[in-house]
N, C-alpha and C positions, 0 to 999 in steps of 0.2 A: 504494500500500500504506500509505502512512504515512497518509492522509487514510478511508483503512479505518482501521486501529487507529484512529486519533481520534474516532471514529465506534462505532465498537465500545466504546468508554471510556463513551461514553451510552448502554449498555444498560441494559435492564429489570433489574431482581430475577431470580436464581436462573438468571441465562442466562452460558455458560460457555464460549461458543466461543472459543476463538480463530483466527486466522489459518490454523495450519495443522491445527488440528481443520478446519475450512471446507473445507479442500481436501481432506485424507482422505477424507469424508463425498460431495464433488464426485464423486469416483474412482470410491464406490459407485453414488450417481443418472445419472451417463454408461455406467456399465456398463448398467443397468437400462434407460435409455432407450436405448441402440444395440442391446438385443433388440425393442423397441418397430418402432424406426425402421427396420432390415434389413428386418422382416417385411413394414411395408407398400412398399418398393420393393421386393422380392426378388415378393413375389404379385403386385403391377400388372402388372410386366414379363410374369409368365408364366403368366397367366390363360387369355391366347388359347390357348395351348400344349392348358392342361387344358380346356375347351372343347370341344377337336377332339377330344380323347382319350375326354371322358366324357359328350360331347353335352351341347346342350340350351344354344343360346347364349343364350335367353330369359331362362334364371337366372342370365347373365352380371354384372347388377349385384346380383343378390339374393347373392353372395360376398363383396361388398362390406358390402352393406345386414345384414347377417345378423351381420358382425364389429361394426360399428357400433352397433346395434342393444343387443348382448350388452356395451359397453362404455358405451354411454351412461347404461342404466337402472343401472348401477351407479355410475358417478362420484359421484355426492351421496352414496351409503352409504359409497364410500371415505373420501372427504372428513371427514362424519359421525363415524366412526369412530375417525377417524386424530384430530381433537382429544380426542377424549375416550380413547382408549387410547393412542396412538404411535402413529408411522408403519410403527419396522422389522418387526413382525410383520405389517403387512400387507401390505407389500412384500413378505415372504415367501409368503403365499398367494396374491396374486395372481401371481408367477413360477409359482409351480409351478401352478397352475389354467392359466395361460398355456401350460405346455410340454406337460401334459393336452392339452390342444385342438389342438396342435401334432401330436403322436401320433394321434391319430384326423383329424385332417385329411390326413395322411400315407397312413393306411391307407383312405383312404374312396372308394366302388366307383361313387358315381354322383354326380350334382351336388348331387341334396338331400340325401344323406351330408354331402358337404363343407360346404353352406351351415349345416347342424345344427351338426358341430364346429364351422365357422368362429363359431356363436354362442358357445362354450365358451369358445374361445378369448378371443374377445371380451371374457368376462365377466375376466379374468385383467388383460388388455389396458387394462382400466379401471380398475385402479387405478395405473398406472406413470406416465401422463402428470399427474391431482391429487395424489399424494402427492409426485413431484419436484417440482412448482412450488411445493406448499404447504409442504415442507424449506427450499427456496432463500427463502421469503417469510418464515421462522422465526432463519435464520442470516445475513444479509447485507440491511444498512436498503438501501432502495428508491432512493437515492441510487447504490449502487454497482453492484444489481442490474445495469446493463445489461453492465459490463465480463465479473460471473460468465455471462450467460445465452450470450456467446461462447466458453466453455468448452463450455455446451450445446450451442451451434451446432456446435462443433465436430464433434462425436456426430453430428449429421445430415448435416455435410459428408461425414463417412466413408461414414455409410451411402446416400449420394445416388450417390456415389463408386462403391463395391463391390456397395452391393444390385442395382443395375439389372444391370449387368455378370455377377454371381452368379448372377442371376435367369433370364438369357440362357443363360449357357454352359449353366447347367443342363440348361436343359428343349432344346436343342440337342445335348446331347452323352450328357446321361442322363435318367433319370427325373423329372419333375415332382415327384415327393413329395417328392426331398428338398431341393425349397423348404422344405418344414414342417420335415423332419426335422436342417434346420443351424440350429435354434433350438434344440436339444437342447442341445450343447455350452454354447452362448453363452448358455443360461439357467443353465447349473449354475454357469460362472464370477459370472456376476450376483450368484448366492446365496450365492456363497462370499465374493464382496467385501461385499456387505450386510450380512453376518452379521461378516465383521473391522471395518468402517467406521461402521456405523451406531449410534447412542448408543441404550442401551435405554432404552423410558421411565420416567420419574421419578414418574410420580404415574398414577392410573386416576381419572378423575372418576363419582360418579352419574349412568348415563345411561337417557335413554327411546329407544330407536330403532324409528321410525317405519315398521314391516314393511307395515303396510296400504297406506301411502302407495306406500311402493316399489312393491308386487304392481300397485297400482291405474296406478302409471306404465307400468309394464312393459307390461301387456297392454293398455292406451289405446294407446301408441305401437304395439305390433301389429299391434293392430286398424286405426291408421289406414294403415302400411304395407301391410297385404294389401288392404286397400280398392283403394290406389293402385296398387297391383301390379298386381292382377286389373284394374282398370276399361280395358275398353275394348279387351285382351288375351283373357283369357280368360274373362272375364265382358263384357256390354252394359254402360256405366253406371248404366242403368237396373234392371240385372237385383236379386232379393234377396239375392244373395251380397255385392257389391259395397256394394247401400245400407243392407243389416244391420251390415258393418263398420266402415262411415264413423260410423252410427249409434252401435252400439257403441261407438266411439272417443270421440264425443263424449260418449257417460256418461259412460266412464268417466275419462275426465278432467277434464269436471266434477266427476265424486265426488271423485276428488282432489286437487284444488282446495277442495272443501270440509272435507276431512282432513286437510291442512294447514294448515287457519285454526284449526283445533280443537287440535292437538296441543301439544305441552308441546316439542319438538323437534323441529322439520319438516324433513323429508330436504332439502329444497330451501328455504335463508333468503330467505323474499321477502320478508322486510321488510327487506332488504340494499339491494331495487330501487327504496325510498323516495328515495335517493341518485339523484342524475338523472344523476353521473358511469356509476355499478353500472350504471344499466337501459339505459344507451346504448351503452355499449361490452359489456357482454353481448348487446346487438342487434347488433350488427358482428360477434362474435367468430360466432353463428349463421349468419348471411349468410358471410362470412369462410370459414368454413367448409363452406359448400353449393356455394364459388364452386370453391376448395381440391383437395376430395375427388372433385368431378366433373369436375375437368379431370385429375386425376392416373387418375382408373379407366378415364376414354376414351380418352386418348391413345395409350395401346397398342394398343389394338383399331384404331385408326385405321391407325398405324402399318404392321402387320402389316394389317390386313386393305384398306386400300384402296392403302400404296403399297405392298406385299406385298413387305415385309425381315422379316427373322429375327428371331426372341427377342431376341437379341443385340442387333441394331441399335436396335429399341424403348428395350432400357433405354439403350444411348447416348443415346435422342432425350431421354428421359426427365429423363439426367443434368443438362442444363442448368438445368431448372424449381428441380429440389433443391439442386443445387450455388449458383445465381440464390438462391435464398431465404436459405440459410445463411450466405453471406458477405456478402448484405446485411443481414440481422441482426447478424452481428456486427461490420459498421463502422457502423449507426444505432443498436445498445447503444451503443459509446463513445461517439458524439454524446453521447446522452440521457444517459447518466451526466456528462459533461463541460458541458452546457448547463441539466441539469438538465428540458430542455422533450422534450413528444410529442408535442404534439398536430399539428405539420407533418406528422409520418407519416401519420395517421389521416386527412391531407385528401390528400397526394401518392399514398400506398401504393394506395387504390384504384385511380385514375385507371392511373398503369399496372398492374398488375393487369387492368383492363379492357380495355387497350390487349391486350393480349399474348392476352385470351380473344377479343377481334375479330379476331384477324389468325387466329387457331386455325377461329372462325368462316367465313373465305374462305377455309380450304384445300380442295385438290379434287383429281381423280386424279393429276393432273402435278405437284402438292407433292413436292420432293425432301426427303431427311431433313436436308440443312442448313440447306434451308426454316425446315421445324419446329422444330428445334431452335435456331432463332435466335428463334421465336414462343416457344417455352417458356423461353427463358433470361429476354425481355422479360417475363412473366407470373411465372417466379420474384423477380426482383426488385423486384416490387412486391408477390410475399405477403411477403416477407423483411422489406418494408419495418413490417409488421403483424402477423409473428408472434408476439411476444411484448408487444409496446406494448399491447395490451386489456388482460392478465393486469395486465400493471406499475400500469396506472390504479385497477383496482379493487382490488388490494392495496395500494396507495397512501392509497386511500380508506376502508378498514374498521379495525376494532378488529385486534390480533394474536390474540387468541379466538378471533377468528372467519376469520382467516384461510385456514386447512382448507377451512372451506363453502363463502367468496368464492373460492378458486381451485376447489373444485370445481364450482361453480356455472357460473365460465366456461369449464371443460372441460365440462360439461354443454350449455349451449349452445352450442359448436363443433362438439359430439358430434351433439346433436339436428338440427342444420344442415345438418354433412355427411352423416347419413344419408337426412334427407329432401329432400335436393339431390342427391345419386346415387340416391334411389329416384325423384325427378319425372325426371329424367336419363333415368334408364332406362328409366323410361313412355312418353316422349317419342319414345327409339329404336324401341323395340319398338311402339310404332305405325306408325313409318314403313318398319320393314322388309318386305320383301317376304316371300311365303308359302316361296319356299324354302329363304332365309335362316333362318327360323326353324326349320328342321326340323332331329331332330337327327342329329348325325355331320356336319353342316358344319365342313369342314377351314376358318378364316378366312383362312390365311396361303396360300392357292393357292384365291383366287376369279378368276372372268373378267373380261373390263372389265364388262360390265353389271352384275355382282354387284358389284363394288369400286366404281362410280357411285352403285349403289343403297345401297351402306353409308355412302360418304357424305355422300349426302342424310339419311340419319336421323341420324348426330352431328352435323350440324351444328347443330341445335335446343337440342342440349345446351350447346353451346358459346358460343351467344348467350346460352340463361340466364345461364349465368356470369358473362357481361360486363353482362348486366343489373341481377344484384345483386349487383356491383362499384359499380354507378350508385346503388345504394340505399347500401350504404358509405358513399359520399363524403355521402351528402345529409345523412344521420345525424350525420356526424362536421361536417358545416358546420353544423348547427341546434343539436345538444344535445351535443357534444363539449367538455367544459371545460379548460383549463390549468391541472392545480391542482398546486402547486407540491412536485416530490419530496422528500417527509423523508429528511433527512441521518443522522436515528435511527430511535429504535424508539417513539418518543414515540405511544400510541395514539389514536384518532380515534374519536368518536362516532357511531350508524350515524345517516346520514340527514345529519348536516352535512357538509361542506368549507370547506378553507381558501378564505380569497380565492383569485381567479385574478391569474397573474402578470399584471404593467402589461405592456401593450401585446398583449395579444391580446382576441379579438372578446368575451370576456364582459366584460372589466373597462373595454370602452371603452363597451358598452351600458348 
């Protein structure tokens, strides 16, 4: 605490926090992120559940992909936004757009019901995760950051904890819906601490916000999702459905690509990725995220449908991966705050990571759940070991102006990752499932041995990707990954430059 005050003593201009303003302000972003972080272990766990209830296990990862989807084309506009107005009002409408999608996801009668709200939701869902990181990158220099983001972790320990657990008795003992419907509560406390904690903003700056580009993201990423969805399932990949969307996809994000080089404020700062720190660790936090999202959506299905345990049992298997990530994040924060260094993460954190998605990869019908569960503890401590270390480097390295867009930017890219790492995921499965598996009213959690064989032969593909681009992680983080040494202040940084790298690591010895 004393080497924060002293730290805090070199603030910027017109910056007012103190110590326990910081933690007041904390009280509100943990509340906001444990409605975040419940939801998505409280839905993995009890997917399968609704599945068998509402058919149609084809659209099993489009629940996924559909939430992801609705959260990613919005992060840059959060972002965006949140510098040029403040954050607390947008916190606000994204909770309640959030408990919106909650309610109709609640109420919805078939799967492509659900997968629609789950977009809503989605859209709500994207703004909770850049505006907490880009508050935390505003009020605590990047030196101490790691000690506050184990406050964060804390929030995820809980919900790695209670969601899975929540998520089971639930749909075991009542209704699936109200998975959706215990985000209700836990959204109104959110807005009521946000609205006591959160400091209104001080100033509204001139802005140009960049709608064309948004639209043009939104429906490129789309269109390349139904491509992938359809190809090879329910279209040939040759057929026009399939190569009109791929096509599609590619306009249109060339066009915006080229709407963004024009604009006067481009939703997404690429000229952020001139920085060789920016553009490397945004390529990790994308991967990172493909690896991430597509082992958290399959495990359950696994779970439940090949070693055929309960709701319940799933989210225990589940607990280790999250509970594994959180508490190693927050004993490699205090390193890095205490060493000041990350970049050992970014080369160890893969490797197991990938260790943990191969051992995921050899399970088979006779995997017992302590099996798995000792595979998911190995594979959460090495996302743990990388959850927050991308974020820290690229706020590290940008102006505090821009801080907003750099963190959304790398929620952007973890966004873009894991959707289209649980939509190739899903592709993958659903090619290799058999015709009756696909059909719907398939109960998962009471298949035969041949159906529980054949389920999992087709996750297994999923599960090798992951540990594949774990392998790309590490290469990333060993060629363009730099040491650049954490600011003890708020002292701003030019886009495009870096400090030296510390002595003794691989850039300052080349």
């Amino acid at each position: 605490m004393n080497r924060l005050r002293a730290r805090l003593a070199r603030k910027p201009p017109g910056y007012q926090f103190t110590i326990g303003r910081i933690l007041a302000i904390y009280s509100g972003l943990m509340v906001a992120l444990l409605l975040a972080a419940l939801d998505q272990t409280i839905v993995a766990t009890a997917l399968p559940k609704v599945v068998s209830d509402l058919g149609g296990i084809t659209q099993y990862s489009w629940v996924f992909t559909a939430y992801m989807l609705g959260s990613t084309v919005t992060v840059p506009l959060y972002g965006k936004l949140g510098d040029l107005h403040g954050r607390k009002p947008l916190f606000i409408v994204a909770i309640v757009i959030f408990l919106i999608g909650s309610t109709l996801c609640g109420a919805a009668q078939n799967m492509w019901e659900l997968v629609v709200f789950r977009a809503i939701q989605g859209v709500g869902a994207g703004g909770l995760f850049p505006l907490t990181l880009a508050m935390v990158g505003m009020i605590v220099p990047p030196r101490d950051r790691g000690r506050y983001q184990g406050l964060i972790g804390s929030v995820f320990a809980a919900a790695s904890i209670i969601g899975p657990l929540i998520g089971g008795f639930i749909v075991d003992n009542a209704s699936w819906r109200w998975i959706f419907y215990v985000n209700l509560p836990v959204g109104g406390l959110a807005l009521l601490v946000i609205l006591v904690t959160m400091p209104r903003p001080r100033y509204k700056r001139e802005h140009s916000i960049d709608w064309l580009g948004s639209c043009l993201l939104a429906l490129g990423t789309t269109a390349l999702l139904l491509g992938l969805v359809w190809g090879g399932r329910d279209y040939p990949w040759s057929s026009p459905e399939v190569i009109g969307s791929l096509a599609a996809a590619a306009v249109l994000l060339a066009a915006f690509g080229l709407v963004e080089r024009g604009v006067e404020e481009p939703i997404i700062p690429f000229d952020l990725l001139r920085n060789p720190t920016v553009a490397s660790s945004v390529a990790c936090m994308a991967l990172v995220g493909a690896a991430m999202f597509g082992t958290i959506s399959f495990v359950p299905l696994f779970v439940q449908g090949v070693i055929g345990t309960s709701a319940t049992s799933s989210g225990v298997v589940l607990t280790p991966l999250l509970l594994g990530a959180v508490v190693t994040s927050f004993i490699s924060g205090q390193i890095v705050s205490r060493t000041g260094r990350y970049r050992p993460n970014t080369l160890i954190g893969p490797l197991i990571l990938g260790a943990g998605a191969l051992l995921l990869w050899r399970m088979g019908v006779n995997t017992t759940n302590g099996q798995a569960s000792r595979n998911m503890l190995i594979a959460g401590i090495g996302l743990g070991m990388m959850m927050q270390i991308f974020v820290l480097s690229v706020q590290n390295s940008v102006s505090r102006s821009a801080m907003g867009s750099a963190t959304a930017l790398t929620q952007f890219s973890r966004s873009i990752g894991a959707t289209l790492g649980v939509t190739l995921m899903g592709v993958l499965i659903n090619q290799r499932l058999p015709a009756n598996l696909r059909a719907e009213g398939t109960v998962v959690h009471r298949l035969p041995q041949a159906g529980r064989v054949a389920l999992a032969n087709a996750l297994h593909p999923a599960f090798l990707l992951a540990a594949v681009l774990c392998g790309l992680v590490f290469l990333i983080s060993v060629l363009w990954i730099r040491e650049v040494p954490l600011r003890a202040g708020f002292e701003d940084v030019t886009v495009g430059d870096e400090p030296s790298p510390q002595p003794g690591t691989r850039a300052a010895a080349s």
